[in-house]
N, C-alpha and C positions, 0 to 999 in steps of 0.2 A: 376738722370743720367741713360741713357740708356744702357744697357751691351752690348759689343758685339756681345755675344751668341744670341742676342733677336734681331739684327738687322737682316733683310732680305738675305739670301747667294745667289748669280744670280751664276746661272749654266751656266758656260764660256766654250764653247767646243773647243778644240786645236785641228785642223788638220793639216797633215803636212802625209809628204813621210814617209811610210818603210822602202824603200832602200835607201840611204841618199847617192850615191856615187855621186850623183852629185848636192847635197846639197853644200853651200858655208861652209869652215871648222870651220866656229863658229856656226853654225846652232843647232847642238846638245844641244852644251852651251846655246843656247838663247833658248831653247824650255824650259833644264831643267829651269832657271833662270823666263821662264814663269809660269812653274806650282807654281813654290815658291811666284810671285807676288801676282798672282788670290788670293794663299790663304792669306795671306799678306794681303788683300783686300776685306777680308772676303768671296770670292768665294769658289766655289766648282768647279774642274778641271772635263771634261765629254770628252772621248776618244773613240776611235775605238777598243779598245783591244787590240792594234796590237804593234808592234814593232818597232822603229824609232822614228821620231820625237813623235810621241804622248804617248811612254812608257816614254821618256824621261820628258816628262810634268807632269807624272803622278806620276813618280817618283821626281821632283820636289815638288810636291805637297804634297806625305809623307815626304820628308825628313822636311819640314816645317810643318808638322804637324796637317796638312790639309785633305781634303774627296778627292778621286779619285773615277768615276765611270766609269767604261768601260761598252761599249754597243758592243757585240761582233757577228761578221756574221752568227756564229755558230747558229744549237738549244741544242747542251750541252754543260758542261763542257771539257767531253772525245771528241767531234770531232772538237772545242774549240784548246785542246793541241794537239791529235794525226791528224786530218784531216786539220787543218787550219796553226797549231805549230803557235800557237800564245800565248803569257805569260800568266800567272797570276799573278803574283808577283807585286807590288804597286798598289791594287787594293785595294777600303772597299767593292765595290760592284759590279758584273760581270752581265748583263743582257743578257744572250743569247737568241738570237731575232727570230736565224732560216732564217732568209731573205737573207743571202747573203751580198756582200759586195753593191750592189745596197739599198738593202732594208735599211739595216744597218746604212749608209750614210745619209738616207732619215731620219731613228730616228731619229739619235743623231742630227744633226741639228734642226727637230722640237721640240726638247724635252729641247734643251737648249737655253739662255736669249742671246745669241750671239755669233759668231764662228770667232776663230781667227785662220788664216794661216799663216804656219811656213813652207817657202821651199814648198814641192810638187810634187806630178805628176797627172797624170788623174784623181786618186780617189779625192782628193785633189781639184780638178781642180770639181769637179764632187758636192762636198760640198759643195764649192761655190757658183754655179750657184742654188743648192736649196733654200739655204740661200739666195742670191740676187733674187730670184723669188718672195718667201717669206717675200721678205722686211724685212728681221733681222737685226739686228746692226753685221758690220764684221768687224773686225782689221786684217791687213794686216803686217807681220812682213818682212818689207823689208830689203835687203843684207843678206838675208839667202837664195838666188836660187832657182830656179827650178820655181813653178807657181806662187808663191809671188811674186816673181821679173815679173813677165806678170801681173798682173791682171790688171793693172794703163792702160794698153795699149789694153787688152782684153775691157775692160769698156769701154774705149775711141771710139774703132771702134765698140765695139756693139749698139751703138745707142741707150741706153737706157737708159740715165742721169746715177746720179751720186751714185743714192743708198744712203744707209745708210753703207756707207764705212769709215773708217778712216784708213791713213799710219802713219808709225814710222819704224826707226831702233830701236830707243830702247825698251825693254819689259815693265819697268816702265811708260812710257810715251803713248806706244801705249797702254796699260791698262785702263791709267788714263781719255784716250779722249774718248775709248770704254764706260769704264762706265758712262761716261756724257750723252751718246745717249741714253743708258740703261734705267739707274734713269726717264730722259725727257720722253722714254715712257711709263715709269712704273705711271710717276706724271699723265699722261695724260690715263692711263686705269685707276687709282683711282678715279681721276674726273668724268669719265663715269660710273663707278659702283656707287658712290657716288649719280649721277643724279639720274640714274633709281632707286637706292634706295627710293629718294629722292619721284618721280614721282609714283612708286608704293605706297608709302606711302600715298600719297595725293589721292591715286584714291581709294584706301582701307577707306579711312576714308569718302568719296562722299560716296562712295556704303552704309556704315552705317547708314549714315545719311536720307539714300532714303527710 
């Protein structure tokens, strides 16, 4: 039997708005209810640092017992709390990046296995369009406002198919259909390391034999 501990943890990034005033009034609830799932699910929750929807995730994430990592705009700690007054608290691990909230954005999307959005505004809006450049698996938590409730209608008129997108209201569910896409590309980069293992092998054992 295989331990959970030994199973693989995909690094799940929740974005989501700061300011949350014009977030839909259960948006908070489903952010924190998201970080709880991820780790439920044997994820590890990966954040902006910042406050709003994504402290709430991340705080979800400890309270179940789970990894939080924040990747912060900052390059300390001190300009971190004093220049940005952004948390620490439900963190394991704080990366200050130095880049800004552009640069920032840019990490934490390439550094995580898929990016889910909760509500939104421009930054928000801004992760996405990495992500979807990038071809990443993105979960979409819809009836939480702001740019989640857009992106069905942003995709549509952008002309650029369908992505590697999935919707849900519920955090369980849109979880559940994220990591399907996940797994399917994880099966399918194994297969390709597997090959070239495979084919380096065989050309290593020619060269011997020559």
């Amino acid at each position: 039997m295989v331990k959970k501990s030994n199973i693989m943890k995909y690094k799940i990034a929740v974005s989501g708005a700061a300011e949350t005033d014009h977030c839909d009034a259960n948006a908070l609830g489903m952010a924190l209810e998201m970080g709880k799932e991820i780790v439920r699910q044997n994820g590890v929750v990966v954040t902006g640092a910042t406050i709003g929807i994504p402290h709430w995730a991340a705080r979800g994430a400890k309270e179940e017992g789970g990894i939080s990592i924040g990747l912060s705009p900052a390059a300390t700690e001190k300009a971190h709390v004093r220049s940005y007054r952004l948390p620490t608290d439900y963190f394991d691990l704080i990366i200050y990046t130095g880049f800004d909230y552009s640069g920032r954005n840019l990490l934490l999307t390439r550094s995580s296995d898929a990016v889910i959005i909760i509500c939104g505004r421009m930054g928000t809006l801004n992760e996405f369009t990495i992500a979807f450049e990038d071809d990443k698996p993105i979960g979409v938590l819809e009836g939480t406002g702001g740019t989640a409730d857009m992106i069905r209608e942003i995709v549509k008129k952008s002309h650029r198919g369908p992505g590697k997108i999935v919707y849900d209201s519920d955090p369980k569910n849109l979880l559940e259909k994220l990591l399907k896409v996940i797994k399917k590309e994880k099966v399918v980069l194994i297969e390709e390391k597997l090959k070239n293992i495979k084919t380096n092998y065989n050309k290593d054992v020619e060269d011997l034999r020559e």
